[in-house]
N, C-alpha and C positions, 0 to 999 in steps of 0.2 A: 726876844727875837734870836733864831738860831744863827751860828758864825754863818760868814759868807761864804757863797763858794768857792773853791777853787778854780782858780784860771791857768788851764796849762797850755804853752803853742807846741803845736806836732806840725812840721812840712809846711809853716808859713800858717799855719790857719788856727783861730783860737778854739778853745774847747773848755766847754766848763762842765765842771763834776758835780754832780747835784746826788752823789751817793748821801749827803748830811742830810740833806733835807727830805729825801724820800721814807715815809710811815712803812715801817713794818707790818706788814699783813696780817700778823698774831694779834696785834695789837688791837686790828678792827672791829667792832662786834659782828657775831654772828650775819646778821639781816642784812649789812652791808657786803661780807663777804657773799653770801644769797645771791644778791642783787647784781653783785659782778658777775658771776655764775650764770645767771639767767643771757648774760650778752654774748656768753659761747657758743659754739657748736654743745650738741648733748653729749656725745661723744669725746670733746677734749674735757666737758666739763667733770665726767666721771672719772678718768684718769686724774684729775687732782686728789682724788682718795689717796693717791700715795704719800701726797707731801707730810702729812704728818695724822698723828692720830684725832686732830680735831678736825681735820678735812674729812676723814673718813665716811662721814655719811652727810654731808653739809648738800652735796649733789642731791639727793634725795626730798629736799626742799625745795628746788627750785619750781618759781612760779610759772614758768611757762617753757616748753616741750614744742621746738621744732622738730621733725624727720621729715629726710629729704633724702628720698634714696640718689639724688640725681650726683650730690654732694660727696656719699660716702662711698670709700674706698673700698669694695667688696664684693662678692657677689650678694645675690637677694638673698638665699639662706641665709648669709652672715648677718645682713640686714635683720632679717626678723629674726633672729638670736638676738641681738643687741637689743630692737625696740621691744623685742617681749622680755629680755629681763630689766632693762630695763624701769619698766612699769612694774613689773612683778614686784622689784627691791624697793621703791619710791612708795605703793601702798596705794592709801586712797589720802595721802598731802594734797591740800588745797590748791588745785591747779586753775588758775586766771585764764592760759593762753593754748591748747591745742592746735596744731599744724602737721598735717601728713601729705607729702607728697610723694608719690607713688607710681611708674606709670612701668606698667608692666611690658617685660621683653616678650614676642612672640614666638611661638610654639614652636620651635624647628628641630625636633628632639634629632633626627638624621645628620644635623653637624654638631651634634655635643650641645645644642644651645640650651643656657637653662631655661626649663617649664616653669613658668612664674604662678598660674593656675594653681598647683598643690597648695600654694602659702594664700591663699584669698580668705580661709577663714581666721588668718592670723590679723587680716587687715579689723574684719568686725570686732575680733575679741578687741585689740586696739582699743578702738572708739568706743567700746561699751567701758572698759577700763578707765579712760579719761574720764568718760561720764558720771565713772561713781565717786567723782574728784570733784564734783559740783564747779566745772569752769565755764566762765562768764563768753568766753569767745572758741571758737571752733571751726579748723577751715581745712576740708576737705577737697585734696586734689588726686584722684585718681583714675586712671585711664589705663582698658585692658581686661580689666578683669571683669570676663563673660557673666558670672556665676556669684558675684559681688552682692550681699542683700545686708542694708543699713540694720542697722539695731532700731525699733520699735523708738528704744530708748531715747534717741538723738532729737523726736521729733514731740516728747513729752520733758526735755530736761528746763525743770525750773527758773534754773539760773542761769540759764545761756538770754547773752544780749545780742549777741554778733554772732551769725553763722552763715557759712560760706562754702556751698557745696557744688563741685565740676566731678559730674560721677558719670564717664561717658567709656562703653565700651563701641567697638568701628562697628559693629551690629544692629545696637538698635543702643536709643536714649536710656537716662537715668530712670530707673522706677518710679514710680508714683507712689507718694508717702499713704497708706490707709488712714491714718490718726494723726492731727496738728493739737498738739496745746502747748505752746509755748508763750507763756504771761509774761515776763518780760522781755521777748525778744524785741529790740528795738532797730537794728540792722539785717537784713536780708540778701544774699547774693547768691542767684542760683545758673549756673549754666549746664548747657546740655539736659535738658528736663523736658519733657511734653507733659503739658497743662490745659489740662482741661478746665469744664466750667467746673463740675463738682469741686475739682480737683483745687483749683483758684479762690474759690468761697471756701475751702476748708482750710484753705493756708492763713487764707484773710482774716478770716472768722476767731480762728486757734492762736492770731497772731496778734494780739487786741492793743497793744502797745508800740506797732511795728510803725517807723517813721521812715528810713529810708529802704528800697524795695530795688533790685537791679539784675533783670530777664539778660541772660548773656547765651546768645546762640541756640535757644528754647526753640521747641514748638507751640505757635500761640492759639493753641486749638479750643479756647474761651474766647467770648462773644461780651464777657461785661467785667469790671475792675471796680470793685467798690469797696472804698474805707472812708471814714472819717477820719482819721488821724496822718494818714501818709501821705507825707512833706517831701521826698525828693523819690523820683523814680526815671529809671535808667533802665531804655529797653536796646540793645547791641546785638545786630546780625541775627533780629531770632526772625520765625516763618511763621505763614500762618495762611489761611485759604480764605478767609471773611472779614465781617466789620466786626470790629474791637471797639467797644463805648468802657468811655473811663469815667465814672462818679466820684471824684474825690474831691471833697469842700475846702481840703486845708493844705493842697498840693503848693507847693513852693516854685520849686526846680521840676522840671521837665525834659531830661535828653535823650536824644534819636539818635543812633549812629548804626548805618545798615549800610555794607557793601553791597549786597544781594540784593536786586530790582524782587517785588513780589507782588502777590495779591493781596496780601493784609492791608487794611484801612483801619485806620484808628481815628476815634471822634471822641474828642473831649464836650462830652455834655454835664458836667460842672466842675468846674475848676475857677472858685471865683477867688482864691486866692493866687492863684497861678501870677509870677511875676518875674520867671526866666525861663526862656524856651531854648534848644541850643541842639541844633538839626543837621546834620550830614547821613543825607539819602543818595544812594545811588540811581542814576539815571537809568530808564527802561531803555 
């Protein structure tokens, strides 16, 4: 057991020194150091390159890759300098956790404002870059950009469980994916999307492992919801002009949450597992 601490009074008040007892940082292994790394900013985390020579690329490990342009001090070029080398220096290391949030300034070149449009194809390289990192979760937030088209890749990657996409430009909704195969995607959270029938049988279908399922501000321009397997589904604020029938034999949870009075009607024609309903609809 190490000596005890020091107890010093400063201005009436006690204070104890706990320099003995605190572990030197060198002394950590590697994966531990990682692991602290991963709970920064990306940004402070690569700046620890300087502390010494075993820091030096320890950042290039880390498991999981927040950007938040909302966060960083800069303008958006400076942004996509940083997240593209970023990635560039890091490679294709094993990344777990993907996060981009992103919502672009508007056009107003007339007062100096920056155009955020030039840097849209930096967003895709991003995400195609993640993806050749085989990560398990991926969550996409971006808003703004007209001209925005997802990588092929995002909606065939193996190893994604959890994926989470708000890809909403003030024009018109997010695109519609051509190609679903993701084996085991087991989480789903899609907003700002218009879905069709095709569109919903090819999510379902591609998605053959998927258990929890949640429509956020969607158009629900499908007529039928059918899995076996999906256990909790969350539909919020989405539209839709028709009856919606849900077939799901092994649904659990069930939530409704809609400011918006509308036309859509939904009919649960089986859910005989269903054993929590949890409802906040707005009055017509």
């Amino acid at each position: 057991m190490g000596p005890p601490n020091k107890q010093t009074r400063s201005n009436g008040e006690l204070t104890l020194s706990l320099s003995r007892n605190l572990p030197d940082l060198s002394t950590l292994p590697d994966y531990v150091l990682i692991h602290i790394l991963s709970f920064m900013d990306p940004k402070e985390a690569v700046q620890t390159c300087v502390l010494s020579k075993r820091w030096r690329n320890l950042w290039t490990c880390i498991p999981s890759l927040n950007f938040d342009k909302s966060g960083f001090e800069g303008s958006h070029a400076a942004f996509v300098h940083f997240v593209t080398n970023m990635l560039l220096f890091r490679g294709a290391s094993k990344l777990d956790t993907f996060r981009l949030r992103w919502h672009a300034c508007q056009k107003v070149s007339t007062h100096g404002q920056e155009n955020c449009q030039i840097h849209v194809s930096n967003a895709s390289a991003w995400i195609f870059s993640a993806l050749r990192c085989k990560p398990l979760t991926i969550s996409l937030d971006l808003y703004g950009f007209a001209n925005l088209q997802l990588p092929h890749a995002l909606f065939t990657c193996s190893s994604l469980e959890h994926l989470e996409l708000q890809f909403f430009d003030s024009r018109r909704a997010a695109t519609e994916p051509s190609y679903v195969n993701l084996p085991n995607l087991k989480k789903l959270n899609l907003r700002c999307f218009t879905l069709s029938d095709p569109v919903m049988q090819m999510i379902l279908s591609g998605c053959p492992l998927l258990e929890e399922f949640c429509l956020d501000s969607c158009s629900l321009n499908f007529s039928c919801m059918k899995s076996d397997l999906l256990r909790c589904l969350t539909i919020i604020n989405c539209r839709g002009s028709g009856l919606v029938e849900f077939f799901l034999p092994n649904l659990v949870s069930l939530s409704l949450k809609n400011e918006y009075p509308g036309k859509t009607k939904l009919s649960l024609k089986n859910t005989p597992s269903l054993v929590k309903i949890s409802s906040c609809m707005a009055q017509v």
